[in-house]
ZADO-1210 file (C-alpha; in nm, 4 decimals, padded with zeros to 6 digits):
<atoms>
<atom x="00.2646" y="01.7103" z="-01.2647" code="UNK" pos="1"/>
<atom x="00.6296" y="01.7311" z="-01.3551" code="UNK" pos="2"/>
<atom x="00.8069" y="02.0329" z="-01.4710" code="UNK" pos="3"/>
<atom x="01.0357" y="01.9970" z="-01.8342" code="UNK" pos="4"/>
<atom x="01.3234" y="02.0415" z="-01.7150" code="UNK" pos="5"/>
<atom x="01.2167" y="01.7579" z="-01.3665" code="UNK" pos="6"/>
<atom x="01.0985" y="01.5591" z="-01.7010" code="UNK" pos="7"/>
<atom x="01.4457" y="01.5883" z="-01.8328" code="UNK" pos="8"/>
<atom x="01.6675" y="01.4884" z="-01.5766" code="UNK" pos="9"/>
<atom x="01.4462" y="01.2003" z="-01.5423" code="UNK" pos="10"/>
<atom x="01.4629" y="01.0663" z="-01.9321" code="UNK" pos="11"/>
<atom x="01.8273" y="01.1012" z="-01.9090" code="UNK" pos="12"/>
<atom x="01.8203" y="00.8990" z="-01.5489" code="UNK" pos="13"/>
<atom x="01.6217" y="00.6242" z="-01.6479" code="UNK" pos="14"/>
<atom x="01.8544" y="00.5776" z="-01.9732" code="UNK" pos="15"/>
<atom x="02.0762" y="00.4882" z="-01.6636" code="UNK" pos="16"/>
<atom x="01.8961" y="00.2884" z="-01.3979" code="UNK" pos="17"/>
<atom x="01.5710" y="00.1671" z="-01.3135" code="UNK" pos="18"/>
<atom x="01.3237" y="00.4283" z="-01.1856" code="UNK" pos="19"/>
<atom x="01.0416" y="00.3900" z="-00.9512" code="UNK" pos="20"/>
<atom x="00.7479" y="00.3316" z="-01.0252" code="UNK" pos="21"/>
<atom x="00.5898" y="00.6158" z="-00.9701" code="UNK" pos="22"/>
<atom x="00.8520" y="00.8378" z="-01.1338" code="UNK" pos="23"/>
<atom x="00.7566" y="00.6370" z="-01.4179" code="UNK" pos="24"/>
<atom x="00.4380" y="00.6855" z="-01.3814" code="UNK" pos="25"/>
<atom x="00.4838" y="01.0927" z="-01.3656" code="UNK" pos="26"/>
<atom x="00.7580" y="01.1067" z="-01.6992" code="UNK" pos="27"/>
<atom x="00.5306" y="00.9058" z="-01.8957" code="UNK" pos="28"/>
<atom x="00.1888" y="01.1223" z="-01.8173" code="UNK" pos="29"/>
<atom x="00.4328" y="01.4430" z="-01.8334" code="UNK" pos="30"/>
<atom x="00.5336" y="01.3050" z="-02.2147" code="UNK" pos="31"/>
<atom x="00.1819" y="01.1900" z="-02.3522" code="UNK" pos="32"/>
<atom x="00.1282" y="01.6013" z="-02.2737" code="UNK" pos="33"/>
<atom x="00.4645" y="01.7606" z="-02.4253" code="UNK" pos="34"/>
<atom x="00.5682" y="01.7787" z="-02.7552" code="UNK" pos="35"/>
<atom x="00.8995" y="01.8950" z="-02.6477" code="UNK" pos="36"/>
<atom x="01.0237" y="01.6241" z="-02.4075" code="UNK" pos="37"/>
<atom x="00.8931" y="01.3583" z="-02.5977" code="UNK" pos="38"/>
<atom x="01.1460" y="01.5047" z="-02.8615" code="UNK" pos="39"/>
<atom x="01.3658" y="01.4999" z="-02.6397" code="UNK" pos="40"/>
<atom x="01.3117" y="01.1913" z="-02.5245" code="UNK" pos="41"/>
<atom x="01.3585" y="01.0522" z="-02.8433" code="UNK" pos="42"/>
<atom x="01.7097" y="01.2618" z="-02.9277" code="UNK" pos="43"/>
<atom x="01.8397" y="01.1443" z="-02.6386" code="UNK" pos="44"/>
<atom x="01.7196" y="00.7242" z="-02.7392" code="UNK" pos="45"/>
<atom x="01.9109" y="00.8497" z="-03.0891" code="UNK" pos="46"/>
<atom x="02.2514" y="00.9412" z="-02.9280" code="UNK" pos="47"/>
<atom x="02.2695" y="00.6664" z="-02.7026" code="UNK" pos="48"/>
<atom x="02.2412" y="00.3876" z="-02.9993" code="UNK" pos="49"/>
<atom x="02.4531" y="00.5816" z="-03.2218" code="UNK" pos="50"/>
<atom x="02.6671" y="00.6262" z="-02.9430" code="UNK" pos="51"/>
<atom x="02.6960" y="00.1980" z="-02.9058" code="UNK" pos="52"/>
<atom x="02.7506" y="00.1596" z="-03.2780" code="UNK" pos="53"/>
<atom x="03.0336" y="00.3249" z="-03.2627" code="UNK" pos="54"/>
<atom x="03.3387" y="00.1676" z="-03.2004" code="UNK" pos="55"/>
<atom x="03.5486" y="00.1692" z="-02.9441" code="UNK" pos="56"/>
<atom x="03.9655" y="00.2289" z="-02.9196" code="UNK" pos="57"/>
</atoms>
């Protein structure tokens, strides 16, 4: 089982590239379980679109 903060650096990786498998396989068991990273999760989904919308110089 995955640790939060293993959890974390793992939702903000795959935001980034494609993980394997079976890291995959660990974040999403770890989030059906936590509250907390799913949250997370989802900020971090949030601030990435917002971030797109915005325009550029």
């Amino acid at each position: 089982m995955l640790t939060c903060q293993e959890a974390s650096l793992l939702v903000s990786r795959g935001l980034d590239e494609s993980l394997p498998w079976s890291r995959r396989l660990a974040l999403h068991m770890h989030l059906v379980l936590c509250d907390a990273c799913r949250r997370y999760a989802g900020q971090l989904r949030w601030i990435r679109a917002a971030a797109r919308r915005f325009p550029g110089p």
